[in-house]
MIVEX-946706 format. One record per residue (C-alpha): x, y, z; residue number from 1. Coordinates in nm, 4 decimals, always signed. Each point is the difference from the previous one (the first is absolute). Layout:
% MIVEX-946706
node x: X y: Y z: Z num: NUM
...
% end
This chain:
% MIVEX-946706
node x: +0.0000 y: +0.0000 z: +0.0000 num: 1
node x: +0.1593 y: +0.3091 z: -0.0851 num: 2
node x: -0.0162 y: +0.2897 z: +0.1851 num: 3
node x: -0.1182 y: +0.3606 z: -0.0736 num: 4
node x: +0.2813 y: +0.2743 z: +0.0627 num: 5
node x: -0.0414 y: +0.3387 z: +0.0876 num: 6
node x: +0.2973 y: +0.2446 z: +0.0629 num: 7
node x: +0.0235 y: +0.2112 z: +0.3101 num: 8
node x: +0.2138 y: +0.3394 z: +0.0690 num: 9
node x: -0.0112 y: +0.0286 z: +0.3476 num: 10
node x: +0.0174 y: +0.3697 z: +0.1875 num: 11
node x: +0.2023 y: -0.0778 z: +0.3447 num: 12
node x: -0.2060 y: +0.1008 z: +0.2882 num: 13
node x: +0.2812 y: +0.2901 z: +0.1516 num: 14
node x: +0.2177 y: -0.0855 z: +0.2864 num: 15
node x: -0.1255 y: +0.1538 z: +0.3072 num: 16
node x: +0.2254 y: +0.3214 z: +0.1035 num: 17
node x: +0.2465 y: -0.0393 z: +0.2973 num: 18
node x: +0.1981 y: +0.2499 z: +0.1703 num: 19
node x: +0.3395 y: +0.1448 z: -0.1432 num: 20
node x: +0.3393 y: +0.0164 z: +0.2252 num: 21
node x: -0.1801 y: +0.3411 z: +0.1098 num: 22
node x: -0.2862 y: -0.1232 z: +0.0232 num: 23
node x: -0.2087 y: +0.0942 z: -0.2736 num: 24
node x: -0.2374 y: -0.1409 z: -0.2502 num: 25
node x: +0.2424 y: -0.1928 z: -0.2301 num: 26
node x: -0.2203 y: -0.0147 z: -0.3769 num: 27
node x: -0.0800 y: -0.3235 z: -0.0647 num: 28
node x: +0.1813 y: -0.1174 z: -0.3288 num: 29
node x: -0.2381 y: -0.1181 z: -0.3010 num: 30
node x: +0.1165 y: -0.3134 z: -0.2006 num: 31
node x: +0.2583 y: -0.0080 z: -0.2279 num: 32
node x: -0.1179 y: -0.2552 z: -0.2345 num: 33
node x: -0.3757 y: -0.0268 z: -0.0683 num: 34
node x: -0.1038 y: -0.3732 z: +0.0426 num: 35
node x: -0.1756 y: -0.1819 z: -0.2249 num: 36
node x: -0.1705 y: -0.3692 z: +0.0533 num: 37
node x: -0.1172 y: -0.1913 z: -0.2364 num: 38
node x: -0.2569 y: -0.2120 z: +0.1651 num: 39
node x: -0.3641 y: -0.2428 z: -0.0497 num: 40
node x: -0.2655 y: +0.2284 z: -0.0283 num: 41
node x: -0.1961 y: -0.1516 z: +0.2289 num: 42
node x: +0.0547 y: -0.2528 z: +0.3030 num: 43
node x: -0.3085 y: -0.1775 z: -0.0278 num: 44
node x: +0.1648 y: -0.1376 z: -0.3572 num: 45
node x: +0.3215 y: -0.0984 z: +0.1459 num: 46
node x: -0.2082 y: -0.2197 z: +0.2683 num: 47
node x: -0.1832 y: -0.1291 z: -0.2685 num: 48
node x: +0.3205 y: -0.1296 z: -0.2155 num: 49
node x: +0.1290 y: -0.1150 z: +0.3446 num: 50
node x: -0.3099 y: -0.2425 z: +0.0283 num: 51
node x: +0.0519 y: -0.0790 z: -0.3651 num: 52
node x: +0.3649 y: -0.1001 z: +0.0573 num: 53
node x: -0.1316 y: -0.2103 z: +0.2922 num: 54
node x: +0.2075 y: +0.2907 z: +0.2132 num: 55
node x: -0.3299 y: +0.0481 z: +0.2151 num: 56
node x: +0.2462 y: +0.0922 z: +0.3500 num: 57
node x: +0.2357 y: +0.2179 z: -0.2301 num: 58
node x: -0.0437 y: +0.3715 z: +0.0997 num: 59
node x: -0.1280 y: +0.2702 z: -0.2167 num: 60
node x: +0.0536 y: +0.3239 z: +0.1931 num: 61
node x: +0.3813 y: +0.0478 z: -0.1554 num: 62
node x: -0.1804 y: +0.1552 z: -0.2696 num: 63
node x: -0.0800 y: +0.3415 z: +0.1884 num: 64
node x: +0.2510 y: +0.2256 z: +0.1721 num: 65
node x: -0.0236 y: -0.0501 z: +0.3861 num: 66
node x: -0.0335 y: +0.3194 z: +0.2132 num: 67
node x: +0.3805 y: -0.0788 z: +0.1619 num: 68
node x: +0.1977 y: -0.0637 z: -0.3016 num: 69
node x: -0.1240 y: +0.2969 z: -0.1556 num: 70
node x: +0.1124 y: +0.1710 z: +0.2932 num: 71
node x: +0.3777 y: -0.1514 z: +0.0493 num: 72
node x: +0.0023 y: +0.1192 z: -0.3342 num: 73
node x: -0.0531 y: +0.3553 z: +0.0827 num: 74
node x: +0.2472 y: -0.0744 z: +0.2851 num: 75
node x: +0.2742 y: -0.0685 z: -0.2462 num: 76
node x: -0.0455 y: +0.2375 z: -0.2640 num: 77
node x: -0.0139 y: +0.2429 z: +0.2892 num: 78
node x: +0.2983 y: -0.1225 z: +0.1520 num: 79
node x: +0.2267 y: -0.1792 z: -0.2998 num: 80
node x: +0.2771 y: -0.0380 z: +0.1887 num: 81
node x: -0.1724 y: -0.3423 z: +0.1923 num: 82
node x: +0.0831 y: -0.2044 z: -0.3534 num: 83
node x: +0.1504 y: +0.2191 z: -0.1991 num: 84
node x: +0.3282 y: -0.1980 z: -0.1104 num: 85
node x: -0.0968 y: -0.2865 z: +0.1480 num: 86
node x: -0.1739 y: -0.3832 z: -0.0713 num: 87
node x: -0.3171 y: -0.0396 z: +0.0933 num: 88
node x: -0.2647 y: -0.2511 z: +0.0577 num: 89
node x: -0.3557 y: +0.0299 z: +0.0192 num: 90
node x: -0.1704 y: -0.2509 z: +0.1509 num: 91
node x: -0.3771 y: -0.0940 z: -0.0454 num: 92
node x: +0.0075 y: +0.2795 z: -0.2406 num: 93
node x: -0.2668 y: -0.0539 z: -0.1613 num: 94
node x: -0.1355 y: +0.3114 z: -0.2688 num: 95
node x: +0.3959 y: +0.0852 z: +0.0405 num: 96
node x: -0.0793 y: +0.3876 z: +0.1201 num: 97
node x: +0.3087 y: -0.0283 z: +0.2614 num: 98
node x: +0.2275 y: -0.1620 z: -0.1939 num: 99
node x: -0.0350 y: +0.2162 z: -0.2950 num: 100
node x: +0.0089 y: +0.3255 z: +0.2128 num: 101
node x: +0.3825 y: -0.1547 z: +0.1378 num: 102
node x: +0.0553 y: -0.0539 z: -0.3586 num: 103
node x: -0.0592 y: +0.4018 z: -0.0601 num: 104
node x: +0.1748 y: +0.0709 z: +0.3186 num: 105
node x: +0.2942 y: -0.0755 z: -0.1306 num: 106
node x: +0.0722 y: -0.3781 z: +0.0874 num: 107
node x: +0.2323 y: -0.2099 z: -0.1622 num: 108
node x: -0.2317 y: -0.2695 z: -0.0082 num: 109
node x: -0.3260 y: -0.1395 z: +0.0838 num: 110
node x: -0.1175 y: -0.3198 z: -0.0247 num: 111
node x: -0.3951 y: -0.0256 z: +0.0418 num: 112
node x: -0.0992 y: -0.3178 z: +0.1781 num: 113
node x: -0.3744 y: -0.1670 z: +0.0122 num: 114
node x: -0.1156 y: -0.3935 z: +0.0211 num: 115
node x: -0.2506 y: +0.1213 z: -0.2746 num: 116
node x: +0.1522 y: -0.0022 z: -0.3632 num: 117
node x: -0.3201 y: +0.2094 z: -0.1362 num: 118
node x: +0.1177 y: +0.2627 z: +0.2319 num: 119
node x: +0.3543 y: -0.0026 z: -0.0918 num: 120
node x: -0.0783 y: +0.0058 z: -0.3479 num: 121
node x: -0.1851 y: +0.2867 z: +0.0277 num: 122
node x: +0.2508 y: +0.1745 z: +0.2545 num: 123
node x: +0.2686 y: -0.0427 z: -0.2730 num: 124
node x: -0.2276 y: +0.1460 z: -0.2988 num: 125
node x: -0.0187 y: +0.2877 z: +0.2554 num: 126
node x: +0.3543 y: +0.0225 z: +0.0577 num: 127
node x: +0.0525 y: +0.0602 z: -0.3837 num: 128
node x: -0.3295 y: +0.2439 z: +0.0009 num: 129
node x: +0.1948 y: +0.2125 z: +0.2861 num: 130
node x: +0.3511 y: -0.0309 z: -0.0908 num: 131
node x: +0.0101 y: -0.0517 z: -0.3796 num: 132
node x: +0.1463 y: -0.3533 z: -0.1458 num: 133
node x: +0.3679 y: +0.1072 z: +0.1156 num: 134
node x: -0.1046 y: +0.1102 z: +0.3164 num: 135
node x: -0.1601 y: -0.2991 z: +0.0745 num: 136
node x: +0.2237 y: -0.2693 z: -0.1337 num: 137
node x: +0.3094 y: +0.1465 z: +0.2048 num: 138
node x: -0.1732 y: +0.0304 z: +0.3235 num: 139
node x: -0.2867 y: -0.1919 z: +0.0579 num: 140
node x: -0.0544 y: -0.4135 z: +0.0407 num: 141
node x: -0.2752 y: -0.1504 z: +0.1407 num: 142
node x: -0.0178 y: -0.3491 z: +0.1562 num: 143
node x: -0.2673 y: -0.2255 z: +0.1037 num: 144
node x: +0.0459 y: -0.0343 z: +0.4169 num: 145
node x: -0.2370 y: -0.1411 z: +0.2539 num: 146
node x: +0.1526 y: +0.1515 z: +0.3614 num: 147
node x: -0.1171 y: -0.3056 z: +0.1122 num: 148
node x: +0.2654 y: -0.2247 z: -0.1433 num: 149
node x: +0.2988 y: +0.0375 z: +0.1218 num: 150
node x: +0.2123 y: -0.1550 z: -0.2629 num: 151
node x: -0.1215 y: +0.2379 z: -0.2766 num: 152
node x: +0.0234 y: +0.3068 z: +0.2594 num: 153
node x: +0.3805 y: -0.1279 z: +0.0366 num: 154
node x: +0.0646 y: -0.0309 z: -0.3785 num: 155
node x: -0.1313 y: +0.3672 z: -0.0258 num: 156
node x: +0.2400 y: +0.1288 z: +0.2152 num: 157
node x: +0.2535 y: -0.1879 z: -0.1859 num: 158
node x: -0.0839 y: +0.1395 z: -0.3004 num: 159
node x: +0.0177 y: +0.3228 z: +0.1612 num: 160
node x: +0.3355 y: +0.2628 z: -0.1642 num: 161
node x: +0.3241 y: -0.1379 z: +0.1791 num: 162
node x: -0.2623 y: -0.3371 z: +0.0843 num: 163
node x: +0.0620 y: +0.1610 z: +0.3792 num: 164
node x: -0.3596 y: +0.0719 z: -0.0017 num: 165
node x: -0.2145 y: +0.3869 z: -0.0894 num: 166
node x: +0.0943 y: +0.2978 z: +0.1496 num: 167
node x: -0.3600 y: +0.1033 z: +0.0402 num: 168
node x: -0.3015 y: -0.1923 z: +0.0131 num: 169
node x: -0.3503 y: +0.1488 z: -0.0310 num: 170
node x: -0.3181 y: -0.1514 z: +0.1663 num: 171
node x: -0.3212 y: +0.1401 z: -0.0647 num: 172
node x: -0.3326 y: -0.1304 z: +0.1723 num: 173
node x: +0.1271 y: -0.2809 z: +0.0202 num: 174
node x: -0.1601 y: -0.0644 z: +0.3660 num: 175
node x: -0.3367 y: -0.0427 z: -0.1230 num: 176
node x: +0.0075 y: -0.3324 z: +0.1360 num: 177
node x: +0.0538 y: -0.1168 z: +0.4151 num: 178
node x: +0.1812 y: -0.3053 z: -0.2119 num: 179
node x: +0.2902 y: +0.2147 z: -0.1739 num: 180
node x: +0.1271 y: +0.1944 z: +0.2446 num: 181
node x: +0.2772 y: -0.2907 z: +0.1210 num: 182
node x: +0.0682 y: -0.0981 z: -0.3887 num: 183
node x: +0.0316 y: +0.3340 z: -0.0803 num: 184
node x: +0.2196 y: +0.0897 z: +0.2776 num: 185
node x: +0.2100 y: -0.3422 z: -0.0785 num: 186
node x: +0.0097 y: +0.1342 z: -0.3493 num: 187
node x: +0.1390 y: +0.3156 z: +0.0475 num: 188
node x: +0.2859 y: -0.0969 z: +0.2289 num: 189
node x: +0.0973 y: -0.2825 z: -0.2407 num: 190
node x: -0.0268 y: +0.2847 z: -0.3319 num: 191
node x: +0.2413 y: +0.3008 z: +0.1871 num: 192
node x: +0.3511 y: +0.0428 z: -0.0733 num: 193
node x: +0.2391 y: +0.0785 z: +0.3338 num: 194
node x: -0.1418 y: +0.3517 z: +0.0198 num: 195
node x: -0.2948 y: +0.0033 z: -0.1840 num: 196
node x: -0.3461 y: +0.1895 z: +0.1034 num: 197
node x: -0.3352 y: -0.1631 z: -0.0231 num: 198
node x: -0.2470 y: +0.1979 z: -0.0829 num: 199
node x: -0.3330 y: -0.1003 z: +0.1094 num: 200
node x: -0.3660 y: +0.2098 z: -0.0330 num: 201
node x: -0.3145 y: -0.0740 z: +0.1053 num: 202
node x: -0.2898 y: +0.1749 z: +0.0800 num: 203
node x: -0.0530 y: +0.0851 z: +0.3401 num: 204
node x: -0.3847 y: -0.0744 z: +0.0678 num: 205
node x: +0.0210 y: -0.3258 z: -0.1907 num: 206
node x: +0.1104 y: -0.2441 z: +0.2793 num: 207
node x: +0.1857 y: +0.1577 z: +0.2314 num: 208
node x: +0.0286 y: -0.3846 z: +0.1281 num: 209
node x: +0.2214 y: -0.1115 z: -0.2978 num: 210
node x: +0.2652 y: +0.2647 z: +0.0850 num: 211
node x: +0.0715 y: -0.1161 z: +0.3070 num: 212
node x: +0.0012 y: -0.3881 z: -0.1010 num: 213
node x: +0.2501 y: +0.1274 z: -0.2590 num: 214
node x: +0.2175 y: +0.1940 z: +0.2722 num: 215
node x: -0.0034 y: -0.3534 z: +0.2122 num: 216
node x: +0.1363 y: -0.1830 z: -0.3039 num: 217
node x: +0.2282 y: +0.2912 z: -0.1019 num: 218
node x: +0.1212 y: +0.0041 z: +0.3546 num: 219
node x: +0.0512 y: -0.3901 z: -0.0045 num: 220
node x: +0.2497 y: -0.0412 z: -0.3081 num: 221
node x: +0.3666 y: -0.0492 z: -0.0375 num: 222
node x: +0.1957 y: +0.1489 z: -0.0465 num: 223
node x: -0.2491 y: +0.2698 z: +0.1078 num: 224
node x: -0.1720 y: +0.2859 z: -0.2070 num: 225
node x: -0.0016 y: +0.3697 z: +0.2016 num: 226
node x: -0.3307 y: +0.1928 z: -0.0104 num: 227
node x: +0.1792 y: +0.3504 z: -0.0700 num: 228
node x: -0.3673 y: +0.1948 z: -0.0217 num: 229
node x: -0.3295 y: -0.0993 z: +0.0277 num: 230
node x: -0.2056 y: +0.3100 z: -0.0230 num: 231
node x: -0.3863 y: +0.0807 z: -0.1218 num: 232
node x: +0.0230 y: +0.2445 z: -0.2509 num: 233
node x: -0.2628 y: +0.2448 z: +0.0064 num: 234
node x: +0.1270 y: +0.2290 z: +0.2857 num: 235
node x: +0.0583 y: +0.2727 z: -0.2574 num: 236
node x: -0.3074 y: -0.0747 z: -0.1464 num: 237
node x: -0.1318 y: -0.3356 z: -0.1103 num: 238
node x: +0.0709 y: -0.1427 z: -0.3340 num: 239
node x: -0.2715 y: -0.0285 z: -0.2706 num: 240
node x: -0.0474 y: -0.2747 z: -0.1801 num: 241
node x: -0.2062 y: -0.1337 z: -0.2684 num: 242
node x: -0.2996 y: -0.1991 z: +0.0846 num: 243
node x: +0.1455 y: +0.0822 z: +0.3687 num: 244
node x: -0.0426 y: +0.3489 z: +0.0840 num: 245
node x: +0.1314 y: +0.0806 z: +0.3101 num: 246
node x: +0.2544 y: -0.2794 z: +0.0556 num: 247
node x: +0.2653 y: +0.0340 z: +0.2103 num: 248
node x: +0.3069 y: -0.2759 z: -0.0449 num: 249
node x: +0.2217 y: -0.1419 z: +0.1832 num: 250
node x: +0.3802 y: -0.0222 z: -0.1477 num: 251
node x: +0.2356 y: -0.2281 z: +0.1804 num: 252
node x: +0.3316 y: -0.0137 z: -0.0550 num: 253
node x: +0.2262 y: -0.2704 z: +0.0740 num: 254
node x: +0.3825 y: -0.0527 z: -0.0345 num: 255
node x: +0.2230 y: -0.2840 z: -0.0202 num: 256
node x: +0.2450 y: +0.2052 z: +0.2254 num: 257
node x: -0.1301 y: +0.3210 z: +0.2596 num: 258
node x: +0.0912 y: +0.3304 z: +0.0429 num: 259
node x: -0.0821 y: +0.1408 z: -0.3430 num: 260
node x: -0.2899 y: +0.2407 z: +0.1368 num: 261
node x: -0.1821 y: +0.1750 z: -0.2834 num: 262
node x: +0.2743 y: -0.1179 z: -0.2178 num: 263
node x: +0.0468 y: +0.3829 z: -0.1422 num: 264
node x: -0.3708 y: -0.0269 z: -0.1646 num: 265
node x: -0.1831 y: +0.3542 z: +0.0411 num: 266
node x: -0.3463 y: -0.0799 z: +0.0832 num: 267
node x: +0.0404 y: -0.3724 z: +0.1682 num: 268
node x: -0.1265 y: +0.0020 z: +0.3779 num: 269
% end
């Protein structure tokens, strides 16, 4: 069953202002880089070719933008120098929104990661809509990864720049489910290069529960991951989304090693 395909230029929902060294209003900074998804044009249809596939418990919602990736994606082209240069992973990702912004951030490379292939097929007919054939071919991958299994999470980080593992991986509401938060958490400590940053956003009011299940299992690895920030943003004003006005999101950030604070990022809590 084919599917129909619609394409999408997305306007980033602005970064919420924060106070300067003197404390005033610092602007917020608009994208860079429009993006533009090429996606189904309607979810119902994707359910319906799962069922015709015989895919009945495959997922459909990868096929909208979810109100936290299109926000870590204002975080970065807000703040470029979180991926800029560096190899990045985006887990779960879905619609690709996150990755694609760390792609016009400036990162060296991003590889998009999903267990659906529909997804990733339309994530990388994105990444050429966004950054032209060249653009795409020298920065982007994708790769089909369930967090879940932890041989495929290990040969991702393998196939990570170096094969050391990504400087920067980016998870967006990805804690959805009471059942991910360990994988996920697993996941991301077994993805990170020795001083690499997870980047994880979710939205605050969604299960509040899952967060701290995640902590638990963050706090429980080794070698261990260190929660640099974990801060609601919406302080300075809370962050509009689409089809979530109002929402305010939570960004964690961990580290393979401490002490980095706001790792030099004007505008990260």
């Amino acid at each position: 069953m084919a599917l129909a395909l619609v394409s999408q230029t997305l306007t980033l929902p602005p970064w919420p202002q924060v106070a300067g060294a003197g404390g005033e209003p610092t602007p917020s900074t608009p994208s860079p880089l429009p993006i533009t998804l090429i996606l189904p044009a309607d979810v119902d249809t994707v359910m319906d070719a799962y069922l015709a596939a015989g895919a009945g418990d495959a997922d459909p919602y990868w096929a909208r933008p979810w109100p936290a990736g299109l926000a870590l994606a204002s975080a970065l082209a807000a703040n470029p120098g979180l991926v800029s240069g560096k190899a990045v992973l985006d887990l779960g990702s879905g619609a690709g929104v996150a990755g694609l912004a760390a792609a016009g951030a400036g990162a060296a490379a991003v590889c998009l990661t999903d267990r659906d292939p529909w997804a990733l097929a339309c994530a990388a007919q994105s990444a050429v809509a966004t950054l032209g054939e060249r653009g795409a071919s020298s920065t982007i991958s994708t790769r089909q990864l369930d967090w879940s299994d932890g041989n495929a999470v290990a040969d991702a980080a393998a196939a990570s720049p170096g094969g050391r593992g990504w400087d920067v991986v980016l998870a967006t509401d990805v804690l959805y489910d009471a059942s991910a938060a360990e994988p996920v958490a697993v996941a991301l400590g077994a993805l990170l290069a020795p001083g690499g940053v997870a980047l994880v956003a979710d939205p605050a009011r969604r299960a509040p529960a899952h967060r701290v299940a995640f902590a638990d299992a963050v706090a429980s690895l080794r070698p261990p991951l260190v929660l640099e920030s974990w801060t609601a943003v919406g302080s300075a004003g809370e962050l509009a989304v689409p089809d979530a006005p109002g929402t305010t999101l939570v960004l964690t950030l961990l580290s393979r090693v401490g002490g980095r604070g706001t790792i030099g990022a004007p505008g990260w809590p």
